[in-house]
N, C-alpha and C positions, 0 to 999 in steps of 0.2 A: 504494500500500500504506500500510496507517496503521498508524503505530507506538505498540507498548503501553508504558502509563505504568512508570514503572520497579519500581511493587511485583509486577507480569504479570512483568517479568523475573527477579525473584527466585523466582518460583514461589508467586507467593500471588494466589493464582485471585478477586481481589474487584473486578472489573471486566469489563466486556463492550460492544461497538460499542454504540451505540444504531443503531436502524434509523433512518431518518433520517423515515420516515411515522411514525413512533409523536413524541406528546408525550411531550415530556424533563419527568419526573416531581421533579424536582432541579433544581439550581441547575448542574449543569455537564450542557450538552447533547451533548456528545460520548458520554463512557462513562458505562455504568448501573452506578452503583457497590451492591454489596452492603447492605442495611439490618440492621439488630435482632441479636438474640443469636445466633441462628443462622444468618446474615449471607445473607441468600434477594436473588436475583437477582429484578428486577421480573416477571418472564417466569414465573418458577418459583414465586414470589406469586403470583402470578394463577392459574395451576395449582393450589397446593396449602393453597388460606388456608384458615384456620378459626379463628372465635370460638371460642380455647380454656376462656377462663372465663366467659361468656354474658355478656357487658355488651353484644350486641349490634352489638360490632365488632370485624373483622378484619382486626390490627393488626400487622404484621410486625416492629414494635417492640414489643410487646406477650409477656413471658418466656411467658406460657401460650399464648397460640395460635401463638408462632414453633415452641414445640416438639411443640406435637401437629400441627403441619403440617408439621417436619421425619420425626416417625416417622410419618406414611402418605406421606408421601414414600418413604424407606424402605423402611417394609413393604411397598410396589408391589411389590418385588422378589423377593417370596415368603418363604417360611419363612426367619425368621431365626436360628434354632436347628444350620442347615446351615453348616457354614464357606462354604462356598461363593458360598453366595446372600447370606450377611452378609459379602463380601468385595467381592463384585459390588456391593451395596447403598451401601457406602461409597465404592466408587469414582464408583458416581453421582453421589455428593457434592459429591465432589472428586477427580476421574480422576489419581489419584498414589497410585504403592506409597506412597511415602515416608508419606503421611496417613493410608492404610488400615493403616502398623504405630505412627502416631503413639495412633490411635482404639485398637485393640486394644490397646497397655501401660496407656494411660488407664484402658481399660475394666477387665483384667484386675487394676489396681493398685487401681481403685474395687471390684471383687468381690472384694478380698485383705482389703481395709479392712472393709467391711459383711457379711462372711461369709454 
């Protein structure tokens, strides 16, 4: 059994085994640690990249394409207008009540601000 780095213990989900067939894309070839603003696992880059402001690359560190590859990420999940599906959608995220009530005060305290 291999044991997770100590931030996995505290509950902060920015690390994952590497398979041991895949190139380690990083300088540490055990765990695939999180990249960019919206901290996307190498796996789920690869799934859901997008040149978000066309300079023709797709840059998981890059703020425009990490975040329109995070909302169709997302939106897979259907109508986000439903609590439900925008509840589900977040836990994709990050499979923790605790983060899906951290994103909604966020959210609900940014649409208090911008009316």
């Amino acid at each position: 059994m291999t044991t997770l780095p100590a931030s996995s213990a505290l509950n902060a989900p920015d690390v994952t085994p590497r398979k041991l067939a895949r190139k380690a894309t990083g300088a540490d070839r055990i765990w695939d640690h999180a990249v960019g603003p919206m901290q996307f696992i190498s796996s789920t880059w690869r799934t859901w990249q997008v040149d978000g402001d066309g300079d023709g690359v797709s840059d998981p560190n890059d703020v425009d394409g990490a975040a329109v590859a995070a909302a169709r990420y997302l939106c897979q999940s259907g109508d986000l207008m439903i609590g439900d599906t925008w509840s589900r959608a977040i836990l994709s995220y990050n499979n923790s009540a605790d983060y899906v009530l951290d994103v909604y005060t966020a959210a609900d305290s940014y649409a208090d601000r911008t009316g």
